[in-house]
GUROMI-768471 format. One record per residue (C-alpha): residue number from 1; x, y, z. Coordinates in Angstrom, 1 decimal. Example, Ala and Ser with C-alpha at 12.3 -4.5 7.8 and 13.67 -1.06 7.14 Angstrom:
! GUROMI-768471
{num: 1; px: 12.3; py: -4.5; pz: 7.8} $
{num: 2; px: 13.7; py: -1.1; pz: 7.1} $
//
This chain:
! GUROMI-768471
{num: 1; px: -5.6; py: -28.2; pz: -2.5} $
{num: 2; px: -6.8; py: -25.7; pz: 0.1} $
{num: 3; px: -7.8; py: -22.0; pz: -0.4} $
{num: 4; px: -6.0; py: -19.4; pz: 1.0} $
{num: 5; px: -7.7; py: -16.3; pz: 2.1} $
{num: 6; px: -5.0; py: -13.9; pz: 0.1} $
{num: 7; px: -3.6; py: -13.2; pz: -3.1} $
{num: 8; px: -0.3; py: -13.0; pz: -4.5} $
{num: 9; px: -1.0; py: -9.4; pz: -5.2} $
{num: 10; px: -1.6; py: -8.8; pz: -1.3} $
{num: 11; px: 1.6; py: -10.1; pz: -0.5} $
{num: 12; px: 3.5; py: -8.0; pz: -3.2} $
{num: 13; px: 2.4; py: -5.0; pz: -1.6} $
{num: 14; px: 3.7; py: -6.2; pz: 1.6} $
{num: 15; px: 0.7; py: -7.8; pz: 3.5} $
{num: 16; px: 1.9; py: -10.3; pz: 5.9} $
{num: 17; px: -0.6; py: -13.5; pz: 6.8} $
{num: 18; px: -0.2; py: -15.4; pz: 10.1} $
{num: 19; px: -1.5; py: -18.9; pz: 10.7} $
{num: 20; px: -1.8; py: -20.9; pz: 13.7} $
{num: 21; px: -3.1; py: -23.9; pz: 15.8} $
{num: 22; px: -3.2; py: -23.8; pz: 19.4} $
{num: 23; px: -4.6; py: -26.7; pz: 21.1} $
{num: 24; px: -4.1; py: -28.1; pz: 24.5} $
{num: 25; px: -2.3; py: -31.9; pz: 24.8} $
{num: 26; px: -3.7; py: -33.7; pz: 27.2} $
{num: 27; px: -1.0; py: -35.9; pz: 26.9} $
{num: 28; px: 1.6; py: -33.6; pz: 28.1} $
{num: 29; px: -0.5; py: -31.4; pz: 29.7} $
{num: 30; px: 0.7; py: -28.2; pz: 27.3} $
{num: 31; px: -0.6; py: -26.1; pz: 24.9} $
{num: 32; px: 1.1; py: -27.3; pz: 21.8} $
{num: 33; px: 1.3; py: -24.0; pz: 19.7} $
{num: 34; px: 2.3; py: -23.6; pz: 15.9} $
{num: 35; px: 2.5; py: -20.6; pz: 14.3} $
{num: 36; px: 2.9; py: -19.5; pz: 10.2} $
{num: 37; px: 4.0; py: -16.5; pz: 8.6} $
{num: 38; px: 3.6; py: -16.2; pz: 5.2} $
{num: 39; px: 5.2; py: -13.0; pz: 3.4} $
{num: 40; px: 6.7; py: -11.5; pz: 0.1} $
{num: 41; px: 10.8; py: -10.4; pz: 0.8} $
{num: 42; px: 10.9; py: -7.3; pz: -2.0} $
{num: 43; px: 14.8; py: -7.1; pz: -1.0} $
{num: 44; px: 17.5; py: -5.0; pz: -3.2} $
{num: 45; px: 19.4; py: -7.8; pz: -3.2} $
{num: 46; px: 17.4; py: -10.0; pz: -6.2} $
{num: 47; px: 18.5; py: -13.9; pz: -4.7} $
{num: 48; px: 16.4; py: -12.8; pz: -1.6} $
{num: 49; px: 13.4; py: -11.7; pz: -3.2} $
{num: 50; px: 10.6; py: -13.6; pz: -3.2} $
{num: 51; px: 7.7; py: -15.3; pz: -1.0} $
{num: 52; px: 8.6; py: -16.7; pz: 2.4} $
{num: 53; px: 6.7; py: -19.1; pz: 5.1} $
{num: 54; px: 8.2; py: -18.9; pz: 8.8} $
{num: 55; px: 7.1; py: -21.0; pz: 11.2} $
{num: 56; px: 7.8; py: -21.2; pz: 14.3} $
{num: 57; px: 10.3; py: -18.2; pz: 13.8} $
{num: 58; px: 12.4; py: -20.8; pz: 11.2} $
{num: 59; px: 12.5; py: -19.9; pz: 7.6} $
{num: 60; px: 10.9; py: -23.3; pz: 6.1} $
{num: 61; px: 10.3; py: -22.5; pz: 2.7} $
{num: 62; px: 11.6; py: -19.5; pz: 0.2} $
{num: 63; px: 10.4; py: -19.6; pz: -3.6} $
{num: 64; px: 10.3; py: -17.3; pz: -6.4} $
{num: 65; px: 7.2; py: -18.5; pz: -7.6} $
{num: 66; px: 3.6; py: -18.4; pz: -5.7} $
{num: 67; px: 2.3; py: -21.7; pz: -6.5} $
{num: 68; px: 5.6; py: -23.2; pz: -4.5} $
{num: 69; px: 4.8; py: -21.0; pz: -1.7} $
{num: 70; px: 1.5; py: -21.9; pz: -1.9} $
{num: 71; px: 1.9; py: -25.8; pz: -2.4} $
{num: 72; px: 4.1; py: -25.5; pz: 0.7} $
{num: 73; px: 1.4; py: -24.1; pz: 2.8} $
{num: 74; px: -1.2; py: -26.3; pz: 1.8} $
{num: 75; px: 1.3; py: -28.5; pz: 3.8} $
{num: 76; px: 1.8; py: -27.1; pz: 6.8} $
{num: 77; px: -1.9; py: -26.4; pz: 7.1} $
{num: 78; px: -2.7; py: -29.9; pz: 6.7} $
{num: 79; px: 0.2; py: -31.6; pz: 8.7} $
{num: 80; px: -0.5; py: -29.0; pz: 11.6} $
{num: 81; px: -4.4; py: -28.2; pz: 11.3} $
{num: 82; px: -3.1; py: -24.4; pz: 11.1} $
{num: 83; px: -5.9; py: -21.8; pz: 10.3} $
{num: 84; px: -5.8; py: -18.4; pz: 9.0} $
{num: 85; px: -5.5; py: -15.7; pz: 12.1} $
{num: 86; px: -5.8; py: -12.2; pz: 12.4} $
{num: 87; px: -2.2; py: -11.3; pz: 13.5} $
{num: 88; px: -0.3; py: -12.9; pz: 16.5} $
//
């Protein structure tokens, strides 16, 4: 399993962590961009609360726990090469 750069702790008090992999395809001759978000939801409403992973502005993955989040990450890190930015 990969590291990740964070702790739960940093997302509970509302830290938000981008991800992303920008590369250019020379076979369509595009920049093929991916982008994460990775954030803790602390809503009133308590079936909302919890950890969330956007990417590419769609909600992919929402878990109570941080070990799912984190599992799910792990993921889309590997499938899509993403690496930890500073913001977007």
């Amino acid at each position: 399993m990969l590291g990740l750069n964070f702790t739960q702790k940093e997302l509970k008090k509302g830290n938000v962590f981008f991800f992303n992999n920008e590369e250019f395809q020379e076979s369509i001759g595009e920049d093929d961009i991916r982008e994460a978000r990775v954030e803790f939801d602390d809503s009133f409403q308590s079936w909302a609360t919890g950890f969330k992973i956007w990417f590419n502005g769609m909600l992919v993955h929402h878990s109570k726990t941080f070990p799912s989040m984190e599992r799910k990450l792990n993921e889309l890190k590997e499938k899509w090469n993403l690496e930890q930015a500073d913001e977007l």
